[in-house]
C-alpha positions as a Python dict, from the first residue, in 0.01 Angstrom:
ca = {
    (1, 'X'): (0, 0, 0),
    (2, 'X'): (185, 56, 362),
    (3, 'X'): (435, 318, 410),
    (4, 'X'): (688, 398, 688),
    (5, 'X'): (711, 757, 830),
    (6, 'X'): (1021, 885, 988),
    (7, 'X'): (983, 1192, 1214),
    (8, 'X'): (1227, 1463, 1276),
    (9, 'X'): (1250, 1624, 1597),
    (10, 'X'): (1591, 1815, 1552),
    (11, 'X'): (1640, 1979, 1926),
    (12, 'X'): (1812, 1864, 2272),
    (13, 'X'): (1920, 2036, 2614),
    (14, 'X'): (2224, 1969, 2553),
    (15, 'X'): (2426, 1925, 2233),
    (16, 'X'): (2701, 1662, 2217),
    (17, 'X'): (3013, 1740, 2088),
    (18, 'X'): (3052, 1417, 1849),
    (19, 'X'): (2720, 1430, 1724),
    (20, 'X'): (2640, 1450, 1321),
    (21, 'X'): (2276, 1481, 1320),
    (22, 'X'): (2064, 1719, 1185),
    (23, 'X'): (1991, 1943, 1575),
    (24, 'X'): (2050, 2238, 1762),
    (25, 'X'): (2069, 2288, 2166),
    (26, 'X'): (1730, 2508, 2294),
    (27, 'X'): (1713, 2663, 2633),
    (28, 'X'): (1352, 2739, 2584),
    (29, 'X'): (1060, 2509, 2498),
    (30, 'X'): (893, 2744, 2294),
    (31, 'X'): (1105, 2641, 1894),
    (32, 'X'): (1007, 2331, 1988),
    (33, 'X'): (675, 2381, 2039),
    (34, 'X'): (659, 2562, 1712),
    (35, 'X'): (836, 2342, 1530),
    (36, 'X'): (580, 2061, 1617),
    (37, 'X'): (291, 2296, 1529),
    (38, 'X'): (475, 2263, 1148),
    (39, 'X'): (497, 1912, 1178),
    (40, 'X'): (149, 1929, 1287),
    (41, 'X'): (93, 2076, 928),
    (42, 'X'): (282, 1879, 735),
    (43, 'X'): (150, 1573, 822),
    (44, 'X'): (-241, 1692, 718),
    (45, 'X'): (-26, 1797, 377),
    (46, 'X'): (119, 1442, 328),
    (47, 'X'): (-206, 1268, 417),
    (48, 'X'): (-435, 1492, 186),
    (49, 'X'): (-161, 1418, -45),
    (50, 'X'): (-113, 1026, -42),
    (51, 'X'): (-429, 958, 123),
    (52, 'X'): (-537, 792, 481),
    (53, 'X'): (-279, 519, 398),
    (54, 'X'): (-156, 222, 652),
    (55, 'X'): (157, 265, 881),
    (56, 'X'): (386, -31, 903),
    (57, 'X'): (654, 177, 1055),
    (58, 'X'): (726, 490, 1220),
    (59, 'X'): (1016, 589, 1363),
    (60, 'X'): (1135, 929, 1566),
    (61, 'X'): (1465, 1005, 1568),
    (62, 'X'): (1629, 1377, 1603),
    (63, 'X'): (1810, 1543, 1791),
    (64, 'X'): (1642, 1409, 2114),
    (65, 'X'): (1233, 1324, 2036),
    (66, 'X'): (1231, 1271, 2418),
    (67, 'X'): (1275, 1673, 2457),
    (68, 'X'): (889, 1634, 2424),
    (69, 'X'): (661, 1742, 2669),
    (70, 'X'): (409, 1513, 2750),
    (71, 'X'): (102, 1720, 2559),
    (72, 'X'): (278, 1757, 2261),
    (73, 'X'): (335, 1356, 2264),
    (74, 'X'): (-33, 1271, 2319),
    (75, 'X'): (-141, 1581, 2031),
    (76, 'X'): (137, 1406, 1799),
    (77, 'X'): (-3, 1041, 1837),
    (78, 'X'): (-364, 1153, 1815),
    (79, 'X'): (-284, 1387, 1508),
    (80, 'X'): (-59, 1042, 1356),
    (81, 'X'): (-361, 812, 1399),
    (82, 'X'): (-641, 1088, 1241),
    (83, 'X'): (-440, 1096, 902),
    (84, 'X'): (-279, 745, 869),
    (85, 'X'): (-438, 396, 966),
    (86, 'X'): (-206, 224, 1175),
    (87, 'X'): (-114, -134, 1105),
    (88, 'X'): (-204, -363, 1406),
    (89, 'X'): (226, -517, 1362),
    (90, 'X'): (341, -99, 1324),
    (91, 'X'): (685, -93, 1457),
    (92, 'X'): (703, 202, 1634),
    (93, 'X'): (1062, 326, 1728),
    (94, 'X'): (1211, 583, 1960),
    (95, 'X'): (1536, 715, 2032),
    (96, 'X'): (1567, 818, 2373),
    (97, 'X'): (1783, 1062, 2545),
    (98, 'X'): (1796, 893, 2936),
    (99, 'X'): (1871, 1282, 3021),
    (100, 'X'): (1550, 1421, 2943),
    (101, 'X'): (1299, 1092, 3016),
    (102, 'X'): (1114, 1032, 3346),
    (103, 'X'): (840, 776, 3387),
    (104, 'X'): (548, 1026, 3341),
    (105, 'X'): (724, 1065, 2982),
    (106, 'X'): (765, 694, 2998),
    (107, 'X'): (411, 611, 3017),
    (108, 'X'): (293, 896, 2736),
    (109, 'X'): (574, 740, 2497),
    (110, 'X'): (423, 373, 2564),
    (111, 'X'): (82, 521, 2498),
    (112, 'X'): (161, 667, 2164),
    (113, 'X'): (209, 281, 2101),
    (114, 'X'): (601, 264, 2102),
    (115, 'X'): (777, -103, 2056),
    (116, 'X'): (1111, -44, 2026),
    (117, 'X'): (1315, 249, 2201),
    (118, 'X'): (1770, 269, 2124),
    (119, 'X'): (1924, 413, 2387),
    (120, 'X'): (2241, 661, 2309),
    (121, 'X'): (2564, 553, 2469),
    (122, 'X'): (2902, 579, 2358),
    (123, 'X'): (3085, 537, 2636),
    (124, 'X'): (3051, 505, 2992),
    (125, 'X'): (3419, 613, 3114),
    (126, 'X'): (3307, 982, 3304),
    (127, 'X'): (3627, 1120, 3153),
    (128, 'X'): (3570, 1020, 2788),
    (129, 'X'): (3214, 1117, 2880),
    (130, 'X'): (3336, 1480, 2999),
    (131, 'X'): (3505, 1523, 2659),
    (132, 'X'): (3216, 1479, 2440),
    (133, 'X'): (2959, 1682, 2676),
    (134, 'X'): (2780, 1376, 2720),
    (135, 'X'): (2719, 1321, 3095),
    (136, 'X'): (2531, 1004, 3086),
    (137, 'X'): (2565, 756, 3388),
    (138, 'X'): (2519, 360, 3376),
    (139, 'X'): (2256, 380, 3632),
    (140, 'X'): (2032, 665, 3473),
    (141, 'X'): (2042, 471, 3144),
    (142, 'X'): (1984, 113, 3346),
    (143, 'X'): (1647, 244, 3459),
    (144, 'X'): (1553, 451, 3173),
    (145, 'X'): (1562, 113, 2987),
    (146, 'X'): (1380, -94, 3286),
    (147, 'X'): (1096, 206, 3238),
    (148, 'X'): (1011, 99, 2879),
    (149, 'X'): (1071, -256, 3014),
    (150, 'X'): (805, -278, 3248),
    (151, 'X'): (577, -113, 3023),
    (152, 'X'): (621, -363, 2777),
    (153, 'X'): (873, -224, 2510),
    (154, 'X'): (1063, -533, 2504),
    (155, 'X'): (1265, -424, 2186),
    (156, 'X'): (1586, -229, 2324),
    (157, 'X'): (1899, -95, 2128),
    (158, 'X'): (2188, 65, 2248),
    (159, 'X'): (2442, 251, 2076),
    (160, 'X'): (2783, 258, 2116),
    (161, 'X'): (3080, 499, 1966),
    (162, 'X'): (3458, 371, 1953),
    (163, 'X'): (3712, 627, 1842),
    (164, 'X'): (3580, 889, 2101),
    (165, 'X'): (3859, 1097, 2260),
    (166, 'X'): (4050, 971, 2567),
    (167, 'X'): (3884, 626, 2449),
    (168, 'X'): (4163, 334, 2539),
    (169, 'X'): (4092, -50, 2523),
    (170, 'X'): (4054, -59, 2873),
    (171, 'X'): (3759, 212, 2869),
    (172, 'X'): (3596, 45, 2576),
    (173, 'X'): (3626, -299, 2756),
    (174, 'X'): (3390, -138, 3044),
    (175, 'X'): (3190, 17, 2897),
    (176, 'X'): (3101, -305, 2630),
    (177, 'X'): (3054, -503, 2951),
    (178, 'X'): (2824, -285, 3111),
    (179, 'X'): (2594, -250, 2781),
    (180, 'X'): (2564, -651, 2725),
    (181, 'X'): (2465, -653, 3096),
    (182, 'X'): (2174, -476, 3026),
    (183, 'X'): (2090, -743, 2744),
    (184, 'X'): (1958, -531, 2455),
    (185, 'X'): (1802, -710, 2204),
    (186, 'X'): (2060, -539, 1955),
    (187, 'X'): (2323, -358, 1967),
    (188, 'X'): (2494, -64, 1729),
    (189, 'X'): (2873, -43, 1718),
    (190, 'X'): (3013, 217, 1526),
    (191, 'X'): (3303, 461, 1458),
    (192, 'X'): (3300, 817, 1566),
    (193, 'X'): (3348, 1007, 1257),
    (194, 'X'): (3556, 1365, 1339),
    (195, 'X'): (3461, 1604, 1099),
    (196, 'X'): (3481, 1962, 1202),
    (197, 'X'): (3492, 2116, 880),
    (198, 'X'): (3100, 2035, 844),
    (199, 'X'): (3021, 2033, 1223),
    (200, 'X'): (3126, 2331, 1426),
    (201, 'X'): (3081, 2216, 1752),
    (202, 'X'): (3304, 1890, 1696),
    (203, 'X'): (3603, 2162, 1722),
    (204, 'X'): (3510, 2161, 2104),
    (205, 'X'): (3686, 1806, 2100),
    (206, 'X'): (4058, 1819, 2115),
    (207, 'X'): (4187, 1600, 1840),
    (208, 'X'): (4522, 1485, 2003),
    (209, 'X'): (4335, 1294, 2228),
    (210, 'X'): (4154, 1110, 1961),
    (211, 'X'): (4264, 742, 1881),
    (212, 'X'): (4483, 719, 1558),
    (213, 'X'): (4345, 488, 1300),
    (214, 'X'): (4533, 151, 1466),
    (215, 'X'): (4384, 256, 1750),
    (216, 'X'): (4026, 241, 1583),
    (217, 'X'): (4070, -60, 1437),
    (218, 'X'): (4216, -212, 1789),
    (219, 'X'): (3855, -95, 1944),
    (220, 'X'): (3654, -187, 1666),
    (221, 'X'): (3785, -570, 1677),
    (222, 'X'): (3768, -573, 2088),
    (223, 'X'): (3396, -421, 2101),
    (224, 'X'): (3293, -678, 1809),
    (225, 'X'): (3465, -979, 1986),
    (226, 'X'): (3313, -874, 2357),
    (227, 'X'): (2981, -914, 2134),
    (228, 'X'): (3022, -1247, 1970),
    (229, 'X'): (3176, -1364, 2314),
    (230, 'X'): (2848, -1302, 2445),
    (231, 'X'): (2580, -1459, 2201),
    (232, 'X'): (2537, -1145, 1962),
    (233, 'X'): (2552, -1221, 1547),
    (234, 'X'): (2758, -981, 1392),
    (235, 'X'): (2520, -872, 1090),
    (236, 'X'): (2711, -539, 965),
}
């Protein structure tokens, strides 16, 4: 019987101030590095566990998985494919951080046998961008996204957040323009959900900026229409 693995890499350079995941921001390499010697250990527990059993889907998320270094993603494939057997259809997905990928990174990630990499955006708008601690331009994420294209990761997905502060129609509008230009293959629109009671660092965003709940629901219906208007199926 196939399983699907999901893989936890919970570090970045930088942390964003909306995020909700399960990270922390590093300076150093070195947690990371030990971090993935655990992992290293954990998956030899789960495989003498549940056996050498097939892969039909793997998928790193974090944090940022692309914090990487380009050793650690060839020992993590090679230590993947000694304790699982890897079905020849294995989805392999990858979040990536356009920050922290280059095409030397590019070409280890398409080795490890990724087919589908989602792409982090938000928002475009520099100023909304500035308010989250998100600096992210169109062009850096344009050729991230071309990288994994040429290399024959044809499965893209981008993410966007509406609700962000200093977020207006007008910003949104942009920045859903820009994304369909890039024709991902799918597309994740979502609310950004302000809870600074359970994350700390989401009290670095000043809440009278933030969109009241009209407001929300304003962005939520333009960003969904933008899609439909250009060929998407809403299916959530």
């Amino acid at each position: 019987q196939s399983v699907s693995l999901y893989l936890h890499v919970p570090f970045c350079d930088r942390l964003c101030w909306f995020c909700g995941c399960h990270t922390k921001q590093v300076q150093r390499y070195d947690p990371v590095a030990k971090y993935l010697e655990a992992l290293h250990a954990e998956i030899k527990l789960v495989s003498s566990k549940i056996g050498r059993r097939r892969l039909s889907a793997v998928h790193l998320g974090g944090g940022s998985p692309t914090i990487m270094s380009p050793y650690d993603i060839q020992r993590l494939g090679e230590a993947l494919r000694s304790a699982f057997e890897f079905a020849p259809d294995c989805e392999i997905s990858l979040e990536v951080d356009p920050n922290d990928i280059d095409e030397s990174k590019v070409d280890f990630w398409t080795d490890f046998g990724v087919t589908r990499a989602s792409f982090g955006v938000q928002d475009f708008d520099p100023v909304v961008q500035q308010a989250i601690n998100r600096p992210q331009t169109f062009e850096q994420t344009r050729m991230a996204i071309e990288g994994f294209r040429k290399r024959g990761v044809s499965s893209i997905n981008l993410d966007v957040l509406y609700g962000l502060p200093h977020q207006t129609m007008e910003t949104l509008r942009r920045t859903m323009e820009q994304v369909i230009s890039l024709s991902p293959d799918r597309l994740a629109l979502f609310g950004y959900a302000h809870v600074p009671w359970m994350k700390k660092h989401q009290r670095l965003i000043e809440e009278t900026v933030l969109p009241d709940r009209h407001a929300r629901f304003d962005q939520a219906s333009l960003g969904a229409e933008l899609l439909e208007q250009a060929g998407y199926i809403r299916i959530g």
